[in-house]
C-alpha angles and dihedrals in degrees: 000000000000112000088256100049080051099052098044089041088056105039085056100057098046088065099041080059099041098045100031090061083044089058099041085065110032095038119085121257102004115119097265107054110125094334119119090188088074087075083047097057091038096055088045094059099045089053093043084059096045089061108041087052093046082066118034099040094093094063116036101004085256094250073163087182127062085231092066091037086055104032082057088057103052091047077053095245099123138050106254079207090076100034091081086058095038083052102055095034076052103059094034090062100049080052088050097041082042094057093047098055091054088050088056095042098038100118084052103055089049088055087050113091094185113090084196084058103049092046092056088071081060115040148337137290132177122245090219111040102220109131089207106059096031084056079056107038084052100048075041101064090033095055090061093052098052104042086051086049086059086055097041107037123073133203104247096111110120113198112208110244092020114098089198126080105256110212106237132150104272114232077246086065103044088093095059104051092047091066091044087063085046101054089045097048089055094040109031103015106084101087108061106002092266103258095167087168126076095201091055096052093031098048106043081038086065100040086055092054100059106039090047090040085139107040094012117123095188090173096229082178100071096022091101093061099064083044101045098036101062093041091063095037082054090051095054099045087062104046075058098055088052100051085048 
């Protein structure tokens, strides 16, 4: 990356994230308008993935999301032949993690009377409903956390049974990257909920089905975007990457 591409990149960069946290509480209808509990979720998450990363790094490189499984292969980081099997550990432990949540908090779902409560301890929903532009909000978020993850992460995983370095986020970098969620989450994540992973909106969104078969309103209808989104915005992270 040439001094120029670098500056504009990151100047770039520097104003999607402050304005776009200035827009997420003073415009009407995102998450953060006038709700301080919105701090509170995005610096829950970022933490949430600093320290699932901090432990799992040594092992798998803690992508910890199909879009960064994916985004690293097609920066050709990362062997195609494992994302099939990242994907799917991926998705059954959001279930898992999903299912566990609703055992601790039980007594309080019961207590809450809102369905749309209630499934937004699953899974996303966009404030707006409007298909097009929550597609883009969401390659949108995931784009940025990918392409930070390319300039963060560095090759020193070694896989057991594979002879080649296999590209994952370092326990060193878990840090990082937590903070990268969390700055997405304030700036970019008032649109949709910021899912930026399809394992963690699949998974919980099927978890939710079939535990309120009865009274559950899982929004099929709108599940593809938090999947599709962040695939392409991880794509094309990483055709970036590339051209860079």
């Amino acid at each position: 990356m040439t001094p120029f591409l670098a500056e504009l990149i990151g100047t770039c960069i520097l104003i999607v994230l402050g304005a776009g946290v200035v827009s997420n509480v003073t415009l009407k209808n995102t998450a953060g308008e006038n709700d301080p509990k919105w701090i509170l979720i995005t610096a829950a998450w970022g933490f949430a993935v600093f320290i699932a990363v901090f432990i799992t790094a040594e092992f798998s490189g803690a992508h910890l999301n199909p879009a960064v499984s994916i985004g690293l292969a097609v920066a050709g980081k990362f062997n195609w032949s494992l994302v099939p099997m990242y994907v799917l550990a991926q998705i059954l432990g959001a279930m898992l993690g999903s299912f566990l949540n609703y055992q601790l908090y039980y007594d309080h779902f019961q207590r809450t009377k809102d369905e749309n409560t209630i499934r937004s301890s699953f899974c996303t929903a966009p404030m707006i409903d409007n298909k097009p532009r929550n597609l883009f909000s969401e390659a949108y978020g995931t784009f940025f956390l990918v392409f930070a993850i390319f300039y963060i992460a560095k090759p020193t995983l070694q896989i057991d049974g594979l002879n080649e370095i296999q590209y994952g986020i370092g326990a060193l970098d878990a840090l990082p990257v937590g903070i990268v969620v969390w700055a997405i989450g304030m700036s970019l994540g008032g649109t949709t909920g910021y899912a930026i992973n399809p394992a963690r909106d699949l998974g919980p969104r099927i978890v939710y089905s079939l535990l309120r078969m009865k009274k559950g309103k899982p929004n099929w209808n709108y599940a593809w975007i938090p999947v599709a989104g962040p695939v392409i915005g991880a794509i094309a992270a990483g055709l970036l990457y590339n051209v860079l």
